[in-house]
N, C-alpha and C positions, 0 to 999 in steps of 0.2 A: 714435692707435695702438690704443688700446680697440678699436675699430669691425673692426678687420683681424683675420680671424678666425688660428688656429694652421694651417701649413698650406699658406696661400696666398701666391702670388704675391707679395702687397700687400703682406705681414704683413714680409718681408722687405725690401722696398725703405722701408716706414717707419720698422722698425727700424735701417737703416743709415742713413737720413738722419738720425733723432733722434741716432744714436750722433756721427756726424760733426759735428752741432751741438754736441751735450755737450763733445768735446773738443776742437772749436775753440775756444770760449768760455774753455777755461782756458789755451788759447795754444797749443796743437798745431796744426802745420799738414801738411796732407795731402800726401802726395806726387804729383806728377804724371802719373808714369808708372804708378804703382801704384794705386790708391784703395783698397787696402785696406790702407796702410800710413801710418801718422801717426810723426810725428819730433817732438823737442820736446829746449831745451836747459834742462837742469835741475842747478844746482852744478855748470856748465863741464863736464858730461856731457852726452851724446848718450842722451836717453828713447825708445823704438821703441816703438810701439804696433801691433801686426798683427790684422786681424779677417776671419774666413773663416765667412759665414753668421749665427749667436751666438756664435762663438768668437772669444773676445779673449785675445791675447799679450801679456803686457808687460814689457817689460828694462828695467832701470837697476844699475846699479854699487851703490848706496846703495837695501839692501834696503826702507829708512826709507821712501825716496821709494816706492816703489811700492806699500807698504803705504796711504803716504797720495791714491795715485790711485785704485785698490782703495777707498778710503772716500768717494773723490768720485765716482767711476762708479757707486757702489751706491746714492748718494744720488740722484745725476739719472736714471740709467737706471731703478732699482730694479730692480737687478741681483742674484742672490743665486752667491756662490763655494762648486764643488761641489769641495771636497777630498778627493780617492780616492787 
């Protein structure tokens, strides 16, 4: 991912495969019809993840849990959350 300059083509199709790996890994599975929408069942809730480009969305009923995706997605992507 280093190597793909800001910008280009590459830089995106790498950043959405690392992204995709990062959240498979901690159990999210990707939807089929969608690729830019990850699901995951978390305290017998339904977790939705949506990503459009660098944009990541994320829902959960238990504000707790997403704070602690939020700390796993900034650790593996190294990610930083721009609050406006």
């Amino acid at each position: 991912m280093l190597k793909a300059l800001y910008g280009m083509m590459v830089s995106s199709l790498l950043y959405n495969k690392k992204f995709h790996e990062a959240i498979e890994s901690i159990g999210f599975e990707i939807n089929l019809y969608d690729m830019c929408v990850a699901n995951h069942i978390i305290n017998s809730k339904k977790y939705a993840i949506t990503l459009h480009v660098d944009d990541v969305k994320s829902s959960h009923e238990d504000t707790k849990v997403n704070d602690e995706i939020l700390d796993l997605s900034k650790f593996s992507m190294r990610m930083t959350n721009l609050d406006m």
